[in-house]
Each structure stands twice: as C-alpha cells, then as structure tokens.
FIKOLZA-1660 file (N, C-alpha, C; in steps of 0.1 Angstrom, whole numbers, plus 5000, padded with zeros to 4 digits):
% residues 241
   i   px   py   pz ch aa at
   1 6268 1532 5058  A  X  N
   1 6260 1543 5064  A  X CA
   1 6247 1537 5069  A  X  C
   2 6244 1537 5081  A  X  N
   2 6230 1533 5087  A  X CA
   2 6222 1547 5083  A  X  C
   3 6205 1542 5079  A  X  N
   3 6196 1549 5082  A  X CA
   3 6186 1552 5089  A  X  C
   4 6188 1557 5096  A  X  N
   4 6175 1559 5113  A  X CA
   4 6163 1565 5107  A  X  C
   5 6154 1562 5110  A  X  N
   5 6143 1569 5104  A  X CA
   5 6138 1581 5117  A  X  C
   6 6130 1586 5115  A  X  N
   6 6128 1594 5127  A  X CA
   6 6111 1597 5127  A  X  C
   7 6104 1597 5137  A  X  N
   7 6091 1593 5139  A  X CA
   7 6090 1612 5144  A  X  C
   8 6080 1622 5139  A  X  N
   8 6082 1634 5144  A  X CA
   8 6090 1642 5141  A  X  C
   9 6095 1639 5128  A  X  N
   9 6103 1652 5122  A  X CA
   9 6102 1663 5120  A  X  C
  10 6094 1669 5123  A  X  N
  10 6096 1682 5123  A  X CA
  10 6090 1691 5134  A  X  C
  11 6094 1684 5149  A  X  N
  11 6096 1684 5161  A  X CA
  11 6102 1695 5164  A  X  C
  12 6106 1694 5180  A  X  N
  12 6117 1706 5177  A  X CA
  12 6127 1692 5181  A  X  C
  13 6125 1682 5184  A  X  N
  13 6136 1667 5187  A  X CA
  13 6136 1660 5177  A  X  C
  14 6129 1662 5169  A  X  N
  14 6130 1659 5150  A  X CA
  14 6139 1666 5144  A  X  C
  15 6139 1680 5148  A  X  N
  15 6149 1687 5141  A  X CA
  15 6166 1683 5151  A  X  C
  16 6166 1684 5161  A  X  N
  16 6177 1680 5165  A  X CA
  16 6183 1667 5165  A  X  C
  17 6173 1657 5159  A  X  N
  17 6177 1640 5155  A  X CA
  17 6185 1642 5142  A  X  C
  18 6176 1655 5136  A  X  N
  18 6181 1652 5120  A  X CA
  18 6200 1660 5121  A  X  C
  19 6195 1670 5129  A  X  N
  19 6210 1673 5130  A  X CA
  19 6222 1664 5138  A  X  C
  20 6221 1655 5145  A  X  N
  20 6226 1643 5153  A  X CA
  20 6232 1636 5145  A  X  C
  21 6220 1630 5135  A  X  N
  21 6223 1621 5127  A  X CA
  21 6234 1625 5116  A  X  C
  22 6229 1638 5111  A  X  N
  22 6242 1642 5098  A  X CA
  22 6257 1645 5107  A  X  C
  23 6255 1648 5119  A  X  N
  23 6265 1649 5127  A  X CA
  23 6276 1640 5129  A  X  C
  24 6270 1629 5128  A  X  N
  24 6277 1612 5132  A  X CA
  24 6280 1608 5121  A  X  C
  25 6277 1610 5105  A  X  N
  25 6277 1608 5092  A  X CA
  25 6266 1599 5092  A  X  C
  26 6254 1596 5095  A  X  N
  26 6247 1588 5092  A  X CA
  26 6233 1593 5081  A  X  C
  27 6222 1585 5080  A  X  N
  27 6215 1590 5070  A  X CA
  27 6204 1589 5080  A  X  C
  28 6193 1602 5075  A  X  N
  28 6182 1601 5082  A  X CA
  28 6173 1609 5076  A  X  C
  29 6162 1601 5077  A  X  N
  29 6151 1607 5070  A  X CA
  29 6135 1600 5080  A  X  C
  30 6128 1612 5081  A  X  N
  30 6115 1610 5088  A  X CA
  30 6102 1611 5082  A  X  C
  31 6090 1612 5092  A  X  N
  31 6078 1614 5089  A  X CA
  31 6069 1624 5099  A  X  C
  32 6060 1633 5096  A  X  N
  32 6055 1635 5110  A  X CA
  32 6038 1634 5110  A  X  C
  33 6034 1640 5118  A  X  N
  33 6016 1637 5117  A  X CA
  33 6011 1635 5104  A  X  C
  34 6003 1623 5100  A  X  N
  34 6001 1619 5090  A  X CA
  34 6008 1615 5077  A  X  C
  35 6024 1609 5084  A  X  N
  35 6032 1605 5072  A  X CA
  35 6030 1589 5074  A  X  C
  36 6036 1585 5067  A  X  N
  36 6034 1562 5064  A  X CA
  36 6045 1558 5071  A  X  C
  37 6040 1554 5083  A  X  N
  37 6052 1551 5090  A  X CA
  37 6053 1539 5088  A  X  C
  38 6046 1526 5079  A  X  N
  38 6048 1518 5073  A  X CA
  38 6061 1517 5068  A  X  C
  39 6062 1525 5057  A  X  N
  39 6068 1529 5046  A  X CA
  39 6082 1532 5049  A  X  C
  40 6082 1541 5060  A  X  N
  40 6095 1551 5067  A  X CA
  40 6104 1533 5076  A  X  C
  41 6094 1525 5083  A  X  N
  41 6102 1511 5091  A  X CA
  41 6105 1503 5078  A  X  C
  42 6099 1503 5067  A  X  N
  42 6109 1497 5055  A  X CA
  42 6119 1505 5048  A  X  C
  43 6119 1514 5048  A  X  N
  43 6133 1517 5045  A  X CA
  43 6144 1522 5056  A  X  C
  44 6143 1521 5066  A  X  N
  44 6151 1526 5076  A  X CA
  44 6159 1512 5085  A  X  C
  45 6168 1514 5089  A  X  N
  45 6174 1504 5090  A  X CA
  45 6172 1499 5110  A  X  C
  46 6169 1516 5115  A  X  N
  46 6162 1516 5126  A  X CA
  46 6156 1526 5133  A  X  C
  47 6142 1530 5143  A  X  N
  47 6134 1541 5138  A  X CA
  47 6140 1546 5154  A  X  C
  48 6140 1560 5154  A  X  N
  48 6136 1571 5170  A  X CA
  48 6126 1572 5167  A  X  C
  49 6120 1572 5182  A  X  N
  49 6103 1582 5181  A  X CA
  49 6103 1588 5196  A  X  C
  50 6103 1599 5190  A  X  N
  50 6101 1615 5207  A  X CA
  50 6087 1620 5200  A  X  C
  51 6077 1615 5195  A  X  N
  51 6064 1622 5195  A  X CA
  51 6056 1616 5202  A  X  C
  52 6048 1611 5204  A  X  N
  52 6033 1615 5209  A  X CA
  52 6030 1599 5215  A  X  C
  53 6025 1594 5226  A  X  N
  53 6019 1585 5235  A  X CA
  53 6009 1580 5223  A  X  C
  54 6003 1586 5216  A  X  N
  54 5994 1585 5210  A  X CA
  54 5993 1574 5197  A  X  C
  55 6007 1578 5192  A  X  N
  55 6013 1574 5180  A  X CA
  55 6017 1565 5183  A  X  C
  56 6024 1557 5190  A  X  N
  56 6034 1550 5196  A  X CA
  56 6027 1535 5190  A  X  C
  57 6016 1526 5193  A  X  N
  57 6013 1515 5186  A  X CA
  57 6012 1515 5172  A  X  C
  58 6010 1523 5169  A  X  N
  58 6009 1520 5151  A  X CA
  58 6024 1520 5145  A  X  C
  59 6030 1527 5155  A  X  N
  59 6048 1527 5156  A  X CA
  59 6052 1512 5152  A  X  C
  60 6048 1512 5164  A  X  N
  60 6055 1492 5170  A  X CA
  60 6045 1483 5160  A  X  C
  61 6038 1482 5155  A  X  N
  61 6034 1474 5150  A  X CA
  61 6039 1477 5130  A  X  C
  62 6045 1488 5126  A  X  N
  62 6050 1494 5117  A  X CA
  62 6065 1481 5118  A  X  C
  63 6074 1487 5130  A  X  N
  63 6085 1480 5137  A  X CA
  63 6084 1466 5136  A  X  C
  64 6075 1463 5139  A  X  N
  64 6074 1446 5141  A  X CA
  64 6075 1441 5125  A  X  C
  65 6063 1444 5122  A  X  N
  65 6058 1442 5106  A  X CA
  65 6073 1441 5097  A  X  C
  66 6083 1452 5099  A  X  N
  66 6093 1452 5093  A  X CA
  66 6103 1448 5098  A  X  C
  67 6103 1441 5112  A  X  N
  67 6117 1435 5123  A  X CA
  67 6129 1443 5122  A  X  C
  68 6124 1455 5122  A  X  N
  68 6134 1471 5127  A  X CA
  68 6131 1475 5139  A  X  C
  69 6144 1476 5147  A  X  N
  69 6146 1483 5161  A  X CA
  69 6141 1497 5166  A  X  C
  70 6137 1496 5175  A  X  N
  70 6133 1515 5179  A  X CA
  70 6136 1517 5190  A  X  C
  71 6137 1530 5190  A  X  N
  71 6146 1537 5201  A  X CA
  71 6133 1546 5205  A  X  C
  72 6127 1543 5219  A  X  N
  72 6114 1554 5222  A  X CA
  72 6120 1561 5233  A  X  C
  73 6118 1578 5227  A  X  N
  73 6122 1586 5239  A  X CA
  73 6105 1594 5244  A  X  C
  74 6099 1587 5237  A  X  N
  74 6084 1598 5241  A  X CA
  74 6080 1598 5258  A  X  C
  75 6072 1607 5261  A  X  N
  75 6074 1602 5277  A  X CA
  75 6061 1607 5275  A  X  C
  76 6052 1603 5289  A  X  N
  76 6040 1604 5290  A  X CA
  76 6034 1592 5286  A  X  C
  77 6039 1582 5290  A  X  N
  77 6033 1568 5287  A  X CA
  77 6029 1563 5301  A  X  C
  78 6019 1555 5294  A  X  N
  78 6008 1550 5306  A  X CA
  78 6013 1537 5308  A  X  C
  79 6006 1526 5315  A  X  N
  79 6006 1509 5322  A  X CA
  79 6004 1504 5301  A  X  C
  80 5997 1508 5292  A  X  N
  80 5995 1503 5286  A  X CA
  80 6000 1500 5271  A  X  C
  81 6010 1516 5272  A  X  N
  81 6021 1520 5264  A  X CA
  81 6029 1509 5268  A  X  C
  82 6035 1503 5281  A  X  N
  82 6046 1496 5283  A  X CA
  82 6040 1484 5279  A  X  C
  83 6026 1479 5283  A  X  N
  83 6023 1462 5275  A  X CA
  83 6028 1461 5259  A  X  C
  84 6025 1471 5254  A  X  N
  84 6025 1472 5237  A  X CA
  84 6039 1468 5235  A  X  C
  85 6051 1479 5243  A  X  N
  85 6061 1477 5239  A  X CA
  85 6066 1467 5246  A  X  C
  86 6063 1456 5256  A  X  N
  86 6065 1447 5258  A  X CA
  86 6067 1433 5247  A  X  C
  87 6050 1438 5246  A  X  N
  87 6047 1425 5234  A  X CA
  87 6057 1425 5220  A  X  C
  88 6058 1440 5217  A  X  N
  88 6067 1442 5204  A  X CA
  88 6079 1438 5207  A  X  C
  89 6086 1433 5220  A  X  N
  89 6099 1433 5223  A  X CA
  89 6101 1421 5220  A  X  C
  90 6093 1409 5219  A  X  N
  90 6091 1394 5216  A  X CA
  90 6094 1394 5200  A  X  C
  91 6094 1402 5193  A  X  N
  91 6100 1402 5183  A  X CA
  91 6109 1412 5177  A  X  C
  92 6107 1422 5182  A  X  N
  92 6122 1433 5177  A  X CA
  92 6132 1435 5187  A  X  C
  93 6140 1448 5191  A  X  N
  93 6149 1452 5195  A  X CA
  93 6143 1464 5203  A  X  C
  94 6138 1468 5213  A  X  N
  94 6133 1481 5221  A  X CA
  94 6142 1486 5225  A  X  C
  95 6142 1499 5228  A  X  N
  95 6149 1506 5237  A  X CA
  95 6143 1517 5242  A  X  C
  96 6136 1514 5251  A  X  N
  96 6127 1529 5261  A  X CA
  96 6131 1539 5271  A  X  C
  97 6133 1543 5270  A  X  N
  97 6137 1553 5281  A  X CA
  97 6130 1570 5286  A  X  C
  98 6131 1575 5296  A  X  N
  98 6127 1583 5296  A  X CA
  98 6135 1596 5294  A  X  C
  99 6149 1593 5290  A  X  N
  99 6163 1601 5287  A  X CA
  99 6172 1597 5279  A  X  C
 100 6173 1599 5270  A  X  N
 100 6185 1598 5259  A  X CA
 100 6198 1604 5264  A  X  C
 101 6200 1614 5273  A  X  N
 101 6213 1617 5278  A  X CA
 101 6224 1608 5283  A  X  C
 102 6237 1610 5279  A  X  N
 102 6245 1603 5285  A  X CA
 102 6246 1606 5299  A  X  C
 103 6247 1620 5305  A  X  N
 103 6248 1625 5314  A  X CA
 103 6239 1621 5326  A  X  C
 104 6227 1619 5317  A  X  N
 104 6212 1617 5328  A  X CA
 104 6217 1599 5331  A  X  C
 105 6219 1593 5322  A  X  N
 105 6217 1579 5325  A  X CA
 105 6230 1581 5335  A  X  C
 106 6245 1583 5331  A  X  N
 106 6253 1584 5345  A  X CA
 106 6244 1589 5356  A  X  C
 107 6236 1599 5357  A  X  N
 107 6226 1604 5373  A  X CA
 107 6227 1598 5375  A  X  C
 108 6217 1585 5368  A  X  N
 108 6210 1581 5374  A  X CA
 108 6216 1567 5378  A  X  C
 109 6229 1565 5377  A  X  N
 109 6233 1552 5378  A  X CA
 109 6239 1553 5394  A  X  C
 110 6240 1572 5395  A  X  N
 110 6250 1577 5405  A  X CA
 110 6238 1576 5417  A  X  C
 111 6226 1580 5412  A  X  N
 111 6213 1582 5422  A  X CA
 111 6209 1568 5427  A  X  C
 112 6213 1556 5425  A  X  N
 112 6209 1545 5428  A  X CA
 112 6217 1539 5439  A  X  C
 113 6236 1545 5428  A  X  N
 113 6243 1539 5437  A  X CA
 113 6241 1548 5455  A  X  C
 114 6236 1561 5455  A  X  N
 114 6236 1571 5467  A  X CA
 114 6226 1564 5478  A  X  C
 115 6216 1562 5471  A  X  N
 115 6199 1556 5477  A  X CA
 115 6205 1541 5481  A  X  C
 116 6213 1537 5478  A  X  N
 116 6217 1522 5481  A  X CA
 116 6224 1523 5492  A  X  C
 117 6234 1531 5494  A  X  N
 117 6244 1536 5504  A  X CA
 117 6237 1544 5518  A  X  C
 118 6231 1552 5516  A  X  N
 118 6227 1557 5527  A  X CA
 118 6213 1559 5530  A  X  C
 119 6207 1559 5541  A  X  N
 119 6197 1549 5547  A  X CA
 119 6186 1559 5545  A  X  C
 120 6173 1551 5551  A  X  N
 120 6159 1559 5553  A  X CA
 120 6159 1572 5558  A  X  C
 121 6166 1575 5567  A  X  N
 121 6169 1589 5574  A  X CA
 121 6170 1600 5565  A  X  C
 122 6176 1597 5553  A  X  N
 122 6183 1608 5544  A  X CA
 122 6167 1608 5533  A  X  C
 123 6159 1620 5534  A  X  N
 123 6145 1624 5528  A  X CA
 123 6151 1621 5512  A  X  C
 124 6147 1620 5499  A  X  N
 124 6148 1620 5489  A  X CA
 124 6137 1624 5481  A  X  C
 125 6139 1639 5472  A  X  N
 125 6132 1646 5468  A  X CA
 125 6138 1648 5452  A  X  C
 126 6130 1649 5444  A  X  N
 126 6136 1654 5427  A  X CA
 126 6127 1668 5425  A  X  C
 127 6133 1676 5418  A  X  N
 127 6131 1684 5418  A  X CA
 127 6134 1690 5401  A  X  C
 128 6123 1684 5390  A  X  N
 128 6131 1695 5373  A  X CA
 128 6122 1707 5373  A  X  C
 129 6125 1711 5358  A  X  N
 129 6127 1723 5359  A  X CA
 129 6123 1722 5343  A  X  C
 130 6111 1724 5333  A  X  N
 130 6116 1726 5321  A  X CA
 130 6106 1734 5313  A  X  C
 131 6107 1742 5300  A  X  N
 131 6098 1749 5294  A  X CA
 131 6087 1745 5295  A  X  C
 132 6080 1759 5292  A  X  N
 132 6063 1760 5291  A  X CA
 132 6056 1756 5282  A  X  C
 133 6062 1747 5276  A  X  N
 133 6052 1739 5265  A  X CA
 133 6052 1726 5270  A  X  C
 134 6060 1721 5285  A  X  N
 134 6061 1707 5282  A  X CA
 134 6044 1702 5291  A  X  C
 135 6041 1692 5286  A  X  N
 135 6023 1686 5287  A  X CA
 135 6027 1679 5299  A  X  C
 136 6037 1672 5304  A  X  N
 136 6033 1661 5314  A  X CA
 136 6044 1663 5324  A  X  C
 137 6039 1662 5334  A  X  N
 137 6045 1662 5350  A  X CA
 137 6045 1647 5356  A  X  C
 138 6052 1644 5367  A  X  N
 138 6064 1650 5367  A  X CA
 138 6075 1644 5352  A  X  C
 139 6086 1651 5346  A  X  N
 139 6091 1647 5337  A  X CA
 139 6095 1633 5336  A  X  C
 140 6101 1626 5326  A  X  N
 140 6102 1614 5319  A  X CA
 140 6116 1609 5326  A  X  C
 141 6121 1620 5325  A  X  N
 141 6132 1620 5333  A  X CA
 141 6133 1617 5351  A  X  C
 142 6127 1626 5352  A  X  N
 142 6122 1629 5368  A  X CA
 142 6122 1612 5375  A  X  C
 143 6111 1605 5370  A  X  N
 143 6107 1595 5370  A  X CA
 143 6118 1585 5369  A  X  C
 144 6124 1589 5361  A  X  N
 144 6134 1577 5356  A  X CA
 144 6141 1575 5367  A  X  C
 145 6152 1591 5373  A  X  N
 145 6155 1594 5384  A  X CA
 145 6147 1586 5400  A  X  C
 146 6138 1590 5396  A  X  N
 146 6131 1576 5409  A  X CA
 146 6128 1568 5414  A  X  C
 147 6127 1562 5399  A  X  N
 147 6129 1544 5395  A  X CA
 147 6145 1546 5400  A  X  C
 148 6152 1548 5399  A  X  N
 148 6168 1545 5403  A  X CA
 148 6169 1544 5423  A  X  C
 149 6162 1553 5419  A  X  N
 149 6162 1558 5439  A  X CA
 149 6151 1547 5445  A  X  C
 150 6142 1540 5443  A  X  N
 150 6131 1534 5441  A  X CA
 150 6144 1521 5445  A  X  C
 151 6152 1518 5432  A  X  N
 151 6159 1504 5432  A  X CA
 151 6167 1503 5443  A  X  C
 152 6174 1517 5446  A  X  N
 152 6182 1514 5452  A  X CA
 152 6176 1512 5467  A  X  C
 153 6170 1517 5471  A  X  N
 153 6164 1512 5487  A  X CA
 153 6155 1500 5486  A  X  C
 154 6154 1494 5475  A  X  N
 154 6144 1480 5471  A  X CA
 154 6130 1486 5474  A  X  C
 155 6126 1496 5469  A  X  N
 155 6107 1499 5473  A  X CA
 155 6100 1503 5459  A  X  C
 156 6091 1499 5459  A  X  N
 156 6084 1506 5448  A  X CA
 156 6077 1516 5444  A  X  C
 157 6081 1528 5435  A  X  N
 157 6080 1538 5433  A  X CA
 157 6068 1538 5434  A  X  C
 158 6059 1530 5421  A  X  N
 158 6042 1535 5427  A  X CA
 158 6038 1533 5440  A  X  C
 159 6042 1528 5452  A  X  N
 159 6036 1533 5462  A  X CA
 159 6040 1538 5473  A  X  C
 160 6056 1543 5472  A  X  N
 160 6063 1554 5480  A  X CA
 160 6068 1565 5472  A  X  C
 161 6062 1576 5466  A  X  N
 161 6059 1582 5457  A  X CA
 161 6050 1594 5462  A  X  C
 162 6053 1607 5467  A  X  N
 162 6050 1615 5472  A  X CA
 162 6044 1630 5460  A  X  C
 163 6039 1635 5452  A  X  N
 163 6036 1641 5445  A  X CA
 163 6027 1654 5446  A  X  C
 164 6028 1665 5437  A  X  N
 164 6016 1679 5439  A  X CA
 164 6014 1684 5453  A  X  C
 165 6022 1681 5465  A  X  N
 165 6017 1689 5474  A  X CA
 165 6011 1702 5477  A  X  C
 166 5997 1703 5484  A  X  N
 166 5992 1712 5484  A  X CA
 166 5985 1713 5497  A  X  C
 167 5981 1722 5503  A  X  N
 167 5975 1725 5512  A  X CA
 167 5983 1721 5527  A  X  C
 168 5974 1718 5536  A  X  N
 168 5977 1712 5549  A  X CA
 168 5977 1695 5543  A  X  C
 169 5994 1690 5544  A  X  N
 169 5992 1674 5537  A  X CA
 169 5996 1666 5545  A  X  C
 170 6003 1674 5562  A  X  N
 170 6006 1663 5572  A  X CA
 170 6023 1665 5569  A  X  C
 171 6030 1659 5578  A  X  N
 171 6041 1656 5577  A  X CA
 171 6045 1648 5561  A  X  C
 172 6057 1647 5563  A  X  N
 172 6064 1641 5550  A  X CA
 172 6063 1624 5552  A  X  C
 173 6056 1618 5544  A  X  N
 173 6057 1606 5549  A  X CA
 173 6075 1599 5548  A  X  C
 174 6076 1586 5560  A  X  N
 174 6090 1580 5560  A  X CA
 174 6093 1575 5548  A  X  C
 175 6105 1579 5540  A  X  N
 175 6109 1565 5531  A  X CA
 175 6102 1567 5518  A  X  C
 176 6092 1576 5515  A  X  N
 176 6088 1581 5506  A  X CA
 176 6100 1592 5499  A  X  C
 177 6098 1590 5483  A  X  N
 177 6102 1599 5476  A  X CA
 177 6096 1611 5469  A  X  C
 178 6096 1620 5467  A  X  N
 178 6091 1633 5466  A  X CA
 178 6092 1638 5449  A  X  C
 179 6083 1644 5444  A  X  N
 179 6086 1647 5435  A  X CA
 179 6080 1665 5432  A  X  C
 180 6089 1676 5427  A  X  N
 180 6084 1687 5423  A  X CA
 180 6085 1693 5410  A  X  C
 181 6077 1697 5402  A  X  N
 181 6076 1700 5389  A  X CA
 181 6077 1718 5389  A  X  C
 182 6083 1719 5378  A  X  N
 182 6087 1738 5378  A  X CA
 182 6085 1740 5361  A  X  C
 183 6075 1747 5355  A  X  N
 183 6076 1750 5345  A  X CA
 183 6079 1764 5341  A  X  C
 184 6082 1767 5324  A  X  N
 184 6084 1785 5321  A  X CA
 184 6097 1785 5315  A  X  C
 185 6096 1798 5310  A  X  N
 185 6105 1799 5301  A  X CA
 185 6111 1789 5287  A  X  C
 186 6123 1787 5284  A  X  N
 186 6129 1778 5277  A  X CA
 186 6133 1765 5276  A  X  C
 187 6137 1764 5289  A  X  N
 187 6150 1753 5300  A  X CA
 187 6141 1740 5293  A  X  C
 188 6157 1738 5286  A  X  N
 188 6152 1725 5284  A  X CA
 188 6154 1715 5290  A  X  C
 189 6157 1716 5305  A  X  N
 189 6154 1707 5316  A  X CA
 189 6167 1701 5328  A  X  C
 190 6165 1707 5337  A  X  N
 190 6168 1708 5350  A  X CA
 190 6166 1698 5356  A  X  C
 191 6173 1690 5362  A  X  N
 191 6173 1680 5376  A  X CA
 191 6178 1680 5386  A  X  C
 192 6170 1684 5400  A  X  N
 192 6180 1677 5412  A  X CA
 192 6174 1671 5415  A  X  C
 193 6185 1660 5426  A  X  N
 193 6177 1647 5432  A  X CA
 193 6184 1647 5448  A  X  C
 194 6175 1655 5455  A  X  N
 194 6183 1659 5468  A  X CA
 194 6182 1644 5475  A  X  C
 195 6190 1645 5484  A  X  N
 195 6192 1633 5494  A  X CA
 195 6197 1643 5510  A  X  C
 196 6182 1648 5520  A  X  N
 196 6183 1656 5528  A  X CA
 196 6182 1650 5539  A  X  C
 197 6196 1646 5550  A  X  N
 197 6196 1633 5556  A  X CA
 197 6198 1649 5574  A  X  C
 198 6201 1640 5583  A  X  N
 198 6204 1648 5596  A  X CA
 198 6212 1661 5598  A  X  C
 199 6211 1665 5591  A  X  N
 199 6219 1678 5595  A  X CA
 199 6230 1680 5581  A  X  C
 200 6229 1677 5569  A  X  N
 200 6232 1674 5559  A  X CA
 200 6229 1673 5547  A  X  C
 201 6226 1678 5538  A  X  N
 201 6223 1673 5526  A  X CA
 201 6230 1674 5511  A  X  C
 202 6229 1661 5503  A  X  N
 202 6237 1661 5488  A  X CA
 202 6225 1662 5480  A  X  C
 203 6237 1666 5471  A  X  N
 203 6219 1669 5458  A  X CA
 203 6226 1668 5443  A  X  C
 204 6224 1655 5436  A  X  N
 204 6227 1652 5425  A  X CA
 204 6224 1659 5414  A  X  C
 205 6228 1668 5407  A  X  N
 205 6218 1677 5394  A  X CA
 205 6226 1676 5382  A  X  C
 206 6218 1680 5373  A  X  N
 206 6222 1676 5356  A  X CA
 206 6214 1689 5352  A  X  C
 207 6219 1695 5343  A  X  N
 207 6216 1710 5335  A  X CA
 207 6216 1704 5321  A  X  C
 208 6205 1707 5311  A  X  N
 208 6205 1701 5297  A  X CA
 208 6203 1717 5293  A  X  C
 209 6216 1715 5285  A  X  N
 209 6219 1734 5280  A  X CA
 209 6214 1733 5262  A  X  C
 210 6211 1722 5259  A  X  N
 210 6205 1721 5249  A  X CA
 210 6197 1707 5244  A  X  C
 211 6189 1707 5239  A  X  N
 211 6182 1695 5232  A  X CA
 211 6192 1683 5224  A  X  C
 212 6201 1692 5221  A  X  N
 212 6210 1682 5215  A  X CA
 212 6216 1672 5220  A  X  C
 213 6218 1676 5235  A  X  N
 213 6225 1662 5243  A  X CA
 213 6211 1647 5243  A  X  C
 214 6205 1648 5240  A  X  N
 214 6195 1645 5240  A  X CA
 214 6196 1630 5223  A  X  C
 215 6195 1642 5213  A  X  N
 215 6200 1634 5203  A  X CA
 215 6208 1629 5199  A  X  C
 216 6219 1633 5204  A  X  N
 216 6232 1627 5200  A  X CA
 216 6230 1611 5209  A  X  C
 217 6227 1610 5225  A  X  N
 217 6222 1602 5234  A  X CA
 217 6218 1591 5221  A  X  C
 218 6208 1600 5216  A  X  N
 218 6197 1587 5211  A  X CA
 218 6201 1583 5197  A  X  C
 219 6212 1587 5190  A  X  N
 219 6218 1585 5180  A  X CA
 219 6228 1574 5181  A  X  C
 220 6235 1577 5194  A  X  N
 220 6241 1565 5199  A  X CA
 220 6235 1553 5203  A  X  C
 221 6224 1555 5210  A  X  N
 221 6216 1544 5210  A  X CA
 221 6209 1539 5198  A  X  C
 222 6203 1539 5188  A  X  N
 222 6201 1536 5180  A  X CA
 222 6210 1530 5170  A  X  C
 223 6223 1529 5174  A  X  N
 223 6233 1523 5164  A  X CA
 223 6235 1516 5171  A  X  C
 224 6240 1515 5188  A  X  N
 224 6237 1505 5194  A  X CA
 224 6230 1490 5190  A  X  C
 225 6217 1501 5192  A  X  N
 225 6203 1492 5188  A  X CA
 225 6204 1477 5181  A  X  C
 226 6209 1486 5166  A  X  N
 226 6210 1472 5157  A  X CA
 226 6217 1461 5155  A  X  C
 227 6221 1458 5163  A  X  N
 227 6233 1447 5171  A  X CA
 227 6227 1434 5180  A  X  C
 228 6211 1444 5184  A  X  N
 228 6208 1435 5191  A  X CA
 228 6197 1424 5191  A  X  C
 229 6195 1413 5200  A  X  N
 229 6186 1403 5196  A  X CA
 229 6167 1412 5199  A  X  C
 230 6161 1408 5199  A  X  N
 230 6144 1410 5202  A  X CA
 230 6145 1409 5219  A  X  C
 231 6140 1420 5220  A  X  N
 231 6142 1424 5238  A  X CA
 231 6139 1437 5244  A  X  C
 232 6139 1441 5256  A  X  N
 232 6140 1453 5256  A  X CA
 232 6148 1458 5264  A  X  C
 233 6156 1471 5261  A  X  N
 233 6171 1472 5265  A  X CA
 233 6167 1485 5268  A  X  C
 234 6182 1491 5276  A  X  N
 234 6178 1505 5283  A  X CA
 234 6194 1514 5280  A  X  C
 235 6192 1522 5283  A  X  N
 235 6208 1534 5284  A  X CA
 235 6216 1528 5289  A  X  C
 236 6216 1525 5300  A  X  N
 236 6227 1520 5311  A  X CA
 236 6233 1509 5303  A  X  C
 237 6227 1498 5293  A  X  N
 237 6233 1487 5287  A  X CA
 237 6242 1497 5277  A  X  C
 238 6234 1503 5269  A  X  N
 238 6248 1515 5261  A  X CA
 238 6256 1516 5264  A  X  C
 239 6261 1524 5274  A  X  N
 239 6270 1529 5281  A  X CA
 239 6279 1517 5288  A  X  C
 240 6273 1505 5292  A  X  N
 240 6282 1496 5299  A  X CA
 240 6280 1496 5316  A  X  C
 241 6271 1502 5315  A  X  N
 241 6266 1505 5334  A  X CA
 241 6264 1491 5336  A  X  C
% end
C-alpha cells in the first residue's frame, strides 16, 4: 500500500484526493494551513499539492529534504514558481500540470494534433467556464490548452496570446490565440478550444461534472510518480501520449 500525503487537506481537492486515494486502496493522510509539511514528506511515500502558489517552496524544499516525488496541480504559478520547481527537479521526481484529468490531457494531445494540421487561417480561441470562487484567469487548464495549440503551430504562447478584450481593440490579430474566461455558479470547469477557420468551424470541449475526475487523474499520477528518476514529467508521459 503506497502513502500519498496530501498538501491542503481540507480543501474541497483535499477532500476529493482523500476520497481517490481510499478509492484505489491506497493510504493517505494530509496537512493544511499551518500543518509540518516536513513531517507529512517523511512519512509519505509521495506528496499532491492543489493549494496555494504561496505554499509551494517550502513544499519542494520539504520534497527535496526527504527525496519524495510530487504531483503539483496548484495553478496560478508565476516564471518563479517554475525556477523552484525546476531546481527541485535536479533531485526529486516532479510532476506539474495544470490538469490532472485524463480527459483534459487526451484535449489536449487532440488540440495540438488539430493546430498542427490545419493552418493560420483557422482563428483559435479557448473559451472555460468555472465557479465563483475560482482566483485566477485564464484557468490552469485553459493555458495548458494553449501551450498545446502554441506547440502545435511552433509559436510562443507568451507572445501570440490574445487576452480580456475590452473596448474598441482593433481587429483580431493573425495567428494569435485567444483566450475567454466565464465565471459563477458551481461548474467545476468547462472547456472549449474553437478552431474557426473559412466558413467552418471545430471546437474541442471537455465538461468536468465533478472534481473527482480530477483526483483520481492525480492519484494515478502519483503512483506513476514513484517509479521515476529526478526530473520533471507531465500527464501525457502517464498516459503514454
């Protein structure tokens, strides 16, 4: 029986890690604001963390200290969050993502292969959708989704990246991708990823009907996890993409 530790237990993705985990038969036990997350990467065999940008280095350096893997689903990370977990990848096991879903990572393997296939002409726009408590635009996901779209036409998201339109903004710039954010309600999160080409358009979407696709995702990835050398790895290696 592996033990995952869980960083944010009593989340509302805390509480659905803990039910993942007993789901799979595994063992899991966490900490949340103000627990020893020292303590939690020595006895766990490898840690999730869906809390807070904030938390995140005392995480990885907890990780390191004890050469246990982690699985980070937090989103809202900056240029400086990814040095950290760079540096910690020189000696543990990472796995970052901005989606734990099986479903999202197939999107987004499907959004790359679409953006690779058919040309500039075809506009490319994302479009989620998720409750009113969530803090950061566009989603973790969203993003992820564009990095794929990003790969597939070879351009770089930070600077074909179209975002908050408002006012008089001019035409749509060429070859840029678009991003729209929708909050309210419950919805734990909506994606389309239109591709709106000449007189035609396809539009990729994923429906997350509960938080749980979510943990189970990252429960499999974390068992994954411990298999592997010091690095940093992603969904698509999971799965075999």
């Amino acid at each position: 029986m592996t033990s995952i530790g869980i960083i944010g237990s009593e989340g509302r993705m805390g509480v659905a890690l803990s039910a993942a985990i007993s789901e799979a038969g595994q063992h899991g036990c966490g900490i949340d604001r103000g627990g020893n997350v020292v303590r939690l990467a020595s006895e766990s065999d490898v840690l999730v963390d869906f809390s807070s940008p904030a938390a995140l280095e005392a995480t990885l350096d907890a990780c390191v200290a004890a050469r246990k893997p982690i699985v980070i689903g937090t989103t809202g990370l900056e240029e400086r969050h990814h040095w950290l977990i760079d540096d910690a990848a020189k000696d543990i096991a990472v796995l970052q993502t901005g989606n734990t879903s099986l479903g999202i990572t197939l999107l987004a393997h499907l959004v790359r292969e679409a953006a690779t296939r058919l040309d500039p002409e075809y506009d490319i726009e994302i479009v989620e959708m998720h409750h009113r408590m969530k803090v950061d635009a566009p989603s973790g996901t969203a993003l992820l989704l564009g990095q794929a779209a990003a790969e597939g036409r070879r351009i770089d998201l930070a600077k074909c990246s179209e975002r908050g339109r408002d006012g008089v903004t001019g035409a749509r710039g060429h070859g840029k991708i678009g991003f729209a954010s929708v909050r309210g309600g419950t919805v734990a999160g909506d994606h389309d990823v239109i591709f709106a080409g000449p007189e035609e358009m396809i539009t990729l979407s994923h429906r997350a009907e509960n938080r749980m696709i979510f943990a189970r995702g990252a429960v499999r990835a974390a068992l994954w996890l411990i298999r592997r050398k010091p690095g940093r790895y992603t969904m698509p290696q999971v799965l075999g993409l």
